[in-house]
C-alpha positions as CSV (number, residue, x, y, z in Angstrom):
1,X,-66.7,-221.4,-144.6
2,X,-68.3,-218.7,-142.9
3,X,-67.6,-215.1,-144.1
4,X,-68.4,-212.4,-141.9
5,X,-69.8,-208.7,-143.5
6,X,-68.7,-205.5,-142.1
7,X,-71.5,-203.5,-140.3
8,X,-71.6,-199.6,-140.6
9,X,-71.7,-198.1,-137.1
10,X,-74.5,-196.5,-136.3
11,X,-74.2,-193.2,-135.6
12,X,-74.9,-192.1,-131.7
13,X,-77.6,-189.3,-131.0
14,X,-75.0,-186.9,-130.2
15,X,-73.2,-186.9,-134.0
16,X,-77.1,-187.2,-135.2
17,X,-77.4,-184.1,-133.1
18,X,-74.4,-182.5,-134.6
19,X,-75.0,-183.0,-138.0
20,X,-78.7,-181.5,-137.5
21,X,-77.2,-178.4,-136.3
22,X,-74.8,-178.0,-139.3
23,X,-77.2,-178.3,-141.3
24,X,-79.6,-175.9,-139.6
25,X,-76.8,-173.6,-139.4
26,X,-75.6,-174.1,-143.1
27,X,-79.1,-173.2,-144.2
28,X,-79.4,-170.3,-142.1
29,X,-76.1,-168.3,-143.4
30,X,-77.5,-169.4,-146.7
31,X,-80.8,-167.7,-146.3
32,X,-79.4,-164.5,-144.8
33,X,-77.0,-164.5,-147.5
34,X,-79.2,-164.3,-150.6
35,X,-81.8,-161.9,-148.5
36,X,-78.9,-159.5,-148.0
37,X,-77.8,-159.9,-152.1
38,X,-81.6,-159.2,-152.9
39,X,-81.9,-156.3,-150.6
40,X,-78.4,-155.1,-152.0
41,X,-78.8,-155.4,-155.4
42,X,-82.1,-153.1,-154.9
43,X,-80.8,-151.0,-152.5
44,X,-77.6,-150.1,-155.4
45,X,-80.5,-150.6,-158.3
46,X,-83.0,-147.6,-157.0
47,X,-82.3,-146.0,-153.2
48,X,-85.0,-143.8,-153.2
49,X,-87.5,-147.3,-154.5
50,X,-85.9,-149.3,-151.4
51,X,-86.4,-146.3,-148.5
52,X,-90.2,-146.0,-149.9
53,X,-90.9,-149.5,-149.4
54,X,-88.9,-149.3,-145.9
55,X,-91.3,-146.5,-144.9
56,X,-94.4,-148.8,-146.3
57,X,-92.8,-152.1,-144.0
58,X,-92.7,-149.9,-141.1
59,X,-96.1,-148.9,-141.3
60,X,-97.6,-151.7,-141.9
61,X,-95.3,-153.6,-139.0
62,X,-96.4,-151.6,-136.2
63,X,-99.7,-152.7,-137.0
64,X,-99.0,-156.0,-136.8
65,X,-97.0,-155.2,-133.5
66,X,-100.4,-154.4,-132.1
67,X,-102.1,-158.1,-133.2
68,X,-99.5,-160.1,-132.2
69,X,-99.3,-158.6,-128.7
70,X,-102.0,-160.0,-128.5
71,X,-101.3,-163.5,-129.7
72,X,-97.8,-163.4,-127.4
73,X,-99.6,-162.8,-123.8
74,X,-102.4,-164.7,-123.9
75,X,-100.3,-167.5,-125.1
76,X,-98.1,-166.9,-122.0
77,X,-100.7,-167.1,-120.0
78,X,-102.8,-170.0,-120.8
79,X,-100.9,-171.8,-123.9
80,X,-103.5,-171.1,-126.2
81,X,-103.6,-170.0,-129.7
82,X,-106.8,-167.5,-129.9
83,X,-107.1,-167.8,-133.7
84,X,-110.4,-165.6,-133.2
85,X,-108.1,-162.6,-132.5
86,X,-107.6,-161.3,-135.8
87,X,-111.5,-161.3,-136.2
88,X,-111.6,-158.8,-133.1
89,X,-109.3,-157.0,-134.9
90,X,-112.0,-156.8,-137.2
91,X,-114.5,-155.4,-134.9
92,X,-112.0,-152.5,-133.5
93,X,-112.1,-151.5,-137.6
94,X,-116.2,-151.7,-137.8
95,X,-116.8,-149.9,-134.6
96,X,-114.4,-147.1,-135.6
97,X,-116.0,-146.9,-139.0
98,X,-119.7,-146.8,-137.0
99,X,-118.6,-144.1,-134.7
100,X,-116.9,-142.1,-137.5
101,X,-119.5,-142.4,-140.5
102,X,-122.9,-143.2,-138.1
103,X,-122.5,-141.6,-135.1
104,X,-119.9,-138.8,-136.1
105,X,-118.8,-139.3,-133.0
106,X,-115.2,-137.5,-134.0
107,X,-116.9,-134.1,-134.3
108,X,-118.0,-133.8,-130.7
109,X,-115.1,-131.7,-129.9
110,X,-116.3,-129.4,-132.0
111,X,-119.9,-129.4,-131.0
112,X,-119.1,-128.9,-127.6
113,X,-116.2,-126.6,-127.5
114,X,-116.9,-124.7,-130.9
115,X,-114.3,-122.2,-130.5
116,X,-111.5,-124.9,-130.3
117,X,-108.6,-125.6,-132.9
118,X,-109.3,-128.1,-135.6
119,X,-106.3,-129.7,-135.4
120,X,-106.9,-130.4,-131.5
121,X,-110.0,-131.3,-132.2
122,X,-109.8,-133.9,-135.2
123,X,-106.8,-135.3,-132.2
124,X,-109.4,-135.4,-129.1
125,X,-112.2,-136.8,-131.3
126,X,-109.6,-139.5,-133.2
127,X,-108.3,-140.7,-129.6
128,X,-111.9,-141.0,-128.5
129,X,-113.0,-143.4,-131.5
130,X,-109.8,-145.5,-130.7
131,X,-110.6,-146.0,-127.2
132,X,-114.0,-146.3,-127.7
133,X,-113.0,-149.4,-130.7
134,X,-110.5,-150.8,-127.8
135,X,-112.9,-150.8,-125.3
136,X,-115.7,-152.7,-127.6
137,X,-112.8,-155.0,-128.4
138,X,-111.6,-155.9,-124.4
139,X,-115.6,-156.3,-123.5
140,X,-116.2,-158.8,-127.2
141,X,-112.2,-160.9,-125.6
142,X,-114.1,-160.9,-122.1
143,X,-117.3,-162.6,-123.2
144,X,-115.6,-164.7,-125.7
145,X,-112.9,-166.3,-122.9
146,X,-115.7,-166.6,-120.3
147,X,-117.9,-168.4,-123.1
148,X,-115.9,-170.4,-125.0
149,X,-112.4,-170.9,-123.4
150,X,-112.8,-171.0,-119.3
151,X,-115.3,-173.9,-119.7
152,X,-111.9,-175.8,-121.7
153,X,-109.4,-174.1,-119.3
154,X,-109.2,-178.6,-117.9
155,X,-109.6,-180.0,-121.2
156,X,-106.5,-180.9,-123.8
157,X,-105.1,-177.9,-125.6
158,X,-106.1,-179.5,-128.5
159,X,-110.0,-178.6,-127.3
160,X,-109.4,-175.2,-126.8
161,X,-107.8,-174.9,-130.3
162,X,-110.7,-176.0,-132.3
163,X,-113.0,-174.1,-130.2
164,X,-111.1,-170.9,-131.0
165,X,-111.0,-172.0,-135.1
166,X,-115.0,-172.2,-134.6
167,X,-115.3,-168.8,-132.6
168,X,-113.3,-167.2,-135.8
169,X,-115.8,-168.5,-138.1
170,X,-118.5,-167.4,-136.0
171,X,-117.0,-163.9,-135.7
172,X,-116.8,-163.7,-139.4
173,X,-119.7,-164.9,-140.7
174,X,-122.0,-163.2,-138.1
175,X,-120.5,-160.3,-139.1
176,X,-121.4,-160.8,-142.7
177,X,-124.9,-160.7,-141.7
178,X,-126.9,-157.6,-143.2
179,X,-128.1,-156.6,-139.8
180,X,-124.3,-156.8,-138.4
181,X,-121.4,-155.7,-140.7
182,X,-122.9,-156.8,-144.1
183,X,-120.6,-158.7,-146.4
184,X,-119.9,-155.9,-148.5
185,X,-116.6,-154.0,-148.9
186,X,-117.1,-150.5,-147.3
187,X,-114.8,-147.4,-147.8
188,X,-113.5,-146.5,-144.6
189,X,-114.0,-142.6,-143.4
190,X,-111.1,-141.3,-141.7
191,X,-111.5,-139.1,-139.1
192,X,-108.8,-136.5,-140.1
193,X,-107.7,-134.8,-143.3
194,X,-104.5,-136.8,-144.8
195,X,-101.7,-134.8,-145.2
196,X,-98.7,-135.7,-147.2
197,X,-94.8,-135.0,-147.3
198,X,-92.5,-135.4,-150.0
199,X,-88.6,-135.7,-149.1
200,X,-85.8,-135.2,-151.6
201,X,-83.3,-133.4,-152.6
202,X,-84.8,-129.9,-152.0
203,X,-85.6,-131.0,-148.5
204,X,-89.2,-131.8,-146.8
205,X,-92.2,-130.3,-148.3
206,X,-96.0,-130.5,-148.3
207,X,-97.6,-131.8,-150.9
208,X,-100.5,-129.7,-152.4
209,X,-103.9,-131.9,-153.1
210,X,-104.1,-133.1,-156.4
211,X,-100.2,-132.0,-157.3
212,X,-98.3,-135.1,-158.7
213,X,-95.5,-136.8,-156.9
214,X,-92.3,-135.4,-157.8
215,X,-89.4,-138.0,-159.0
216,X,-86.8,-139.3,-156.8
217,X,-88.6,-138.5,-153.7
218,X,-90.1,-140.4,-150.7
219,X,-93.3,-139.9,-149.4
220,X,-94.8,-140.1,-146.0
221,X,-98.0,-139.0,-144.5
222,X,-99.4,-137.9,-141.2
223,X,-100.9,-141.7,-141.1
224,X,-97.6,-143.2,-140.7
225,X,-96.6,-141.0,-138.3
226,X,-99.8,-141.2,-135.9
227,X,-99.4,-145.4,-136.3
228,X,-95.8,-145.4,-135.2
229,X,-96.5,-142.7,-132.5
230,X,-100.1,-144.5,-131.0
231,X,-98.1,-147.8,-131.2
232,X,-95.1,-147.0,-129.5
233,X,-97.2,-145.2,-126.7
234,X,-99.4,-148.2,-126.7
235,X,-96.1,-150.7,-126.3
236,X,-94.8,-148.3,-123.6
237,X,-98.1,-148.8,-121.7
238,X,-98.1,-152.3,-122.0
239,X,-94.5,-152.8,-120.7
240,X,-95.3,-150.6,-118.2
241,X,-98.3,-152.5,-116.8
242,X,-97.1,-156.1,-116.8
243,X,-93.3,-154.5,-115.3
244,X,-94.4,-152.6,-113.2
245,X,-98.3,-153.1,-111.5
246,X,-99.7,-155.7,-109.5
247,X,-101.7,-157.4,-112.1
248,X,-98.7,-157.7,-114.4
249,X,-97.5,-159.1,-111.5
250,X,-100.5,-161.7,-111.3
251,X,-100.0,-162.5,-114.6
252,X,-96.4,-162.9,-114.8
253,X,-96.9,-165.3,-112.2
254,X,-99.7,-166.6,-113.7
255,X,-98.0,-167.6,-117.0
256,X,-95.7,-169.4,-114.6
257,X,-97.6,-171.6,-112.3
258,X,-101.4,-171.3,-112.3
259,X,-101.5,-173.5,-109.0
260,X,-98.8,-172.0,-106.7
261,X,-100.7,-168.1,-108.2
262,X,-104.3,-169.8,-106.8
263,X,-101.9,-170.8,-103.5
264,X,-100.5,-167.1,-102.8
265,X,-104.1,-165.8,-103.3
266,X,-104.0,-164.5,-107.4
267,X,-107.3,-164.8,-108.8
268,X,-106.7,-166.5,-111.8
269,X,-109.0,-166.4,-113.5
270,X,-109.5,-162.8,-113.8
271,X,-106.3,-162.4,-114.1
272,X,-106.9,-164.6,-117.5
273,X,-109.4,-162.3,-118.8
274,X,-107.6,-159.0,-118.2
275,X,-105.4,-160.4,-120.1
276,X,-107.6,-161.1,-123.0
277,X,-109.0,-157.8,-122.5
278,X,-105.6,-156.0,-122.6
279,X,-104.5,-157.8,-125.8
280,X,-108.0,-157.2,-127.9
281,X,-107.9,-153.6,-127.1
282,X,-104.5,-153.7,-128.7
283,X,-106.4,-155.8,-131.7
284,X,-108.6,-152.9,-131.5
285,X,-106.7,-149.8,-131.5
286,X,-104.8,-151.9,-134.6
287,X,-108.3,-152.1,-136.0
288,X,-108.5,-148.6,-136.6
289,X,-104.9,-148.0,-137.3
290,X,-105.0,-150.2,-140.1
291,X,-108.8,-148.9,-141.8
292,X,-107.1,-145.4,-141.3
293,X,-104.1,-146.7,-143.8
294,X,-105.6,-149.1,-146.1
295,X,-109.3,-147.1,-145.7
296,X,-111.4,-149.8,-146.5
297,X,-113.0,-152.6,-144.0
298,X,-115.0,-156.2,-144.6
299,X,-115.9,-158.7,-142.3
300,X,-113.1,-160.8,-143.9
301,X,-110.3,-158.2,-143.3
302,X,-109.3,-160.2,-140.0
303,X,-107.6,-163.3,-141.7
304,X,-104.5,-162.3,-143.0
305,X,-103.3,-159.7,-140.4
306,X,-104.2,-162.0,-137.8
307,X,-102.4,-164.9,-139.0
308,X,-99.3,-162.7,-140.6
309,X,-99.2,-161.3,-136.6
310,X,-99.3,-164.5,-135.3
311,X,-96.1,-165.3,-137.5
312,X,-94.8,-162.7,-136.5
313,X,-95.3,-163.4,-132.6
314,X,-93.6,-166.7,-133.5
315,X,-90.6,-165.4,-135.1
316,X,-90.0,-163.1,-132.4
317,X,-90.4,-165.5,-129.7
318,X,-94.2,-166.3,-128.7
319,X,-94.6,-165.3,-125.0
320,X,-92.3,-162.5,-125.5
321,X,-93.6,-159.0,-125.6
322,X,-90.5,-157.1,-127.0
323,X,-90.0,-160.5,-129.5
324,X,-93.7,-159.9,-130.8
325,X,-92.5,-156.5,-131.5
326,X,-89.6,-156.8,-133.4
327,X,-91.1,-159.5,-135.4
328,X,-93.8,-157.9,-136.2
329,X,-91.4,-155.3,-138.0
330,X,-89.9,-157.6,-140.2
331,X,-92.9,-159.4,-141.2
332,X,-94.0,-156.0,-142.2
333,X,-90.5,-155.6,-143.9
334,X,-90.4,-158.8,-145.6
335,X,-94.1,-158.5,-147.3
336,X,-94.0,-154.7,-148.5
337,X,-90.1,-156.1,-150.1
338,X,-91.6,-159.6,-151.2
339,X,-94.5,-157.7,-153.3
340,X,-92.0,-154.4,-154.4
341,X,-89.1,-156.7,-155.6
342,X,-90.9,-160.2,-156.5
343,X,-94.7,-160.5,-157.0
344,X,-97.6,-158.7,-154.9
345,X,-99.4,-162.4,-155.0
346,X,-95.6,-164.2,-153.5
347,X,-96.3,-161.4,-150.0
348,X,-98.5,-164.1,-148.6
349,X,-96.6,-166.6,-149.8
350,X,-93.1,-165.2,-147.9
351,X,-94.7,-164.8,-144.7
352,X,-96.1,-168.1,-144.5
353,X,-92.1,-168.9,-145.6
354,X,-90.8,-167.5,-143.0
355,X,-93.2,-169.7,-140.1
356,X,-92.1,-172.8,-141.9
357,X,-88.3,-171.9,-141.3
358,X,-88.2,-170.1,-137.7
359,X,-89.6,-173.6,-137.0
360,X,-87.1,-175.6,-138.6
361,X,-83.9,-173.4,-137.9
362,X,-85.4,-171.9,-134.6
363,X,-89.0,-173.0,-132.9
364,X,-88.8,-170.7,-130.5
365,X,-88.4,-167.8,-132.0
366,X,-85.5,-164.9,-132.1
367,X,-86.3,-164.3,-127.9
368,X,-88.2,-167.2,-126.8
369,X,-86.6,-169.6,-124.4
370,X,-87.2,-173.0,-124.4
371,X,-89.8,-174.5,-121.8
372,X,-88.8,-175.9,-118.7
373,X,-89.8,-178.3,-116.6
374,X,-91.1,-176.5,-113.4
375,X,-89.9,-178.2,-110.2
């Protein structure tokens, strides 16, 4: 007698589907839920604690805006992954600390026009060092794209990749040299006297050097102010160019079809390397930025900004300048909170967190749009 055993159905791709984005979506209000509870429960346990670590996130995020602009057009552009940016980051820091503490190349306001305010000076001679550290930085993108990357421009992606892995090392290690950067920590010079605010309950006041911090207060110096200022002009800039100018034109139809740009007459590849050029001096006005915060440089300080901007290009959407941006704020966010509220070691270790689930619960990011197939 033959007996006959039920089979399960199997499920069909659209229920599989279904149940992938329940769970997604199950895990995502769960997340958001106990970040919120955390940032509550310190926001009611200390205020004034929580707004001096927002302050800290800020700064340090619209550093990272910088990198990852970086990271987000030249990925739009040719699909690549220049792991080698952070290390021109790098250089933008060493070629402002050369022209501060070498060259004092800061003070020639003052030599020239010795009459001149201090204050207008120390901004002239700051804004020269900065573009002199982007410059540096577009000319070190050029050489590296035409040297390393253009000769791959046909090969698989995977090529390129590796290629930029080996440039990084090469950047770092050839800037440990003695004759180069020398592998030695250096204490970074800043160009400008540091000036610091206190705000409370008596109001905004200047701090007096070597007077203690009073309690329940928030500090904030003339640093943060100049990175959020030279960021946000930096941003505008950029918008501005690739909106509104024929070669953000070129490249916005370069990112979309290399072939049909070539066909309407777009050089391409020069279009290519202006925009590596664009994105290091961007690396390179970050370069400084940073040094000026965190005043100390070494030909390994590259790494983790570089790859902590590239999560944040992710997160926001890579290939999206105003994503890059606002991830780039709350990576910042997340890391200054991460090491105030759970361990400085775990900062690292929460941005690295956060890569893992944009790409489970969104790969492409808070403004990316899926890729299409081009006609």
């Amino acid at each position: 007698m033959n007996s006959t055993k039920a089979v399960s159905p199997t499920p069909s791709f659209i229920e599989m589907l279904v149940r992938r984005r329940v769970l997604r979506t199950f895990f995502l209000v769960f997340l958001v839920a106990v970040v919120v509870w955390r940032i509550g429960t310190a926001l009611w346990a200390n205020p004034t604690l929580f707004l001096q670590q927002v302050i800290d996130g800020l700064r340090l995020g619209f550093v990272y805006a910088l990198i990852a602009l970086g990271y987000t057009m030249v990925y739009g552009i040719v699909r690549l992954i220049n792991f080698a940016h952070g290390d021109v980051f790098m250089i933008g820091a060493f070629m402002s600390y050369l022209a501060i503490a070498r060259v004092q190349l800061h003070l020639w306001p003052t030599k020239v026009f010795p009459g001149i305010s201090p204050v207008l000076a120390s901004g002239i001679g700051s804004i020269t060092v900065i573009l002199l550290s982007m410059a540096v930085c577009a000319l070190a993108a050029i050489t590296i794209e035409r040297v390393a990357y253009k000769p791959l421009r046909s090969a698989p992606r995977i090529s390129a990749l590796i290629t930029a892995i080996g440039v990084s090392f090469f950047l770092e290690y050839f800037g440990a040299l003695d004759f180069v950067f020398t592998p030695n920590f250096i204490t970074y010079k800043r160009p400008f006297d540091v000036t610091t605010w206190v705000f409370g309950s008596g109001g905004v006041q200047a701090l007096v050097p070597g007077q203690a911090i009073p309690e329940n207060t928030v500090t904030f110096s003339n640093i943060s102010i100049i990175i959020v200022i030279a960021t946000i002009f930096l941003l505008v800039v950029l918008q501005y160019i690739v909106t509104q100018t024929k070669i953000g034109k070129a490249m916005r139809a370069t990112a979309y079809d290399q072939q049909t740009a070539r066909l309407m007459g777009i050089n391409v590849n020069g279009i290519i390397s202006v925009t590596f050029a664009i994105g290091a001096g961007l690396a390179g006005a970050a370069g400084m930025l940073y040094a000026i915060a965190f005043p100390q440089v070494t030909f390994l300080m590259g790494v983790l900004p570089g790859l902590k901007a590239f999560v944040a290009a992710v997160l926001g959407g890579i290939g999206s300048i105003p994503g890059a941006f606002v991830g780039a704020l709350i990576m910042g966010q997340a890391e200054v909170l991460s090491a105030a509220y759970i361990s400085t070691p775990m900062r690292d270790a929460i941005a690295f967190t956060i890569l893992i689930v944009v790409l489970l619960v969104r790969p492409t990011g808070i403004f990316g749009e899926a890729q299409r197939e081009k006609a």
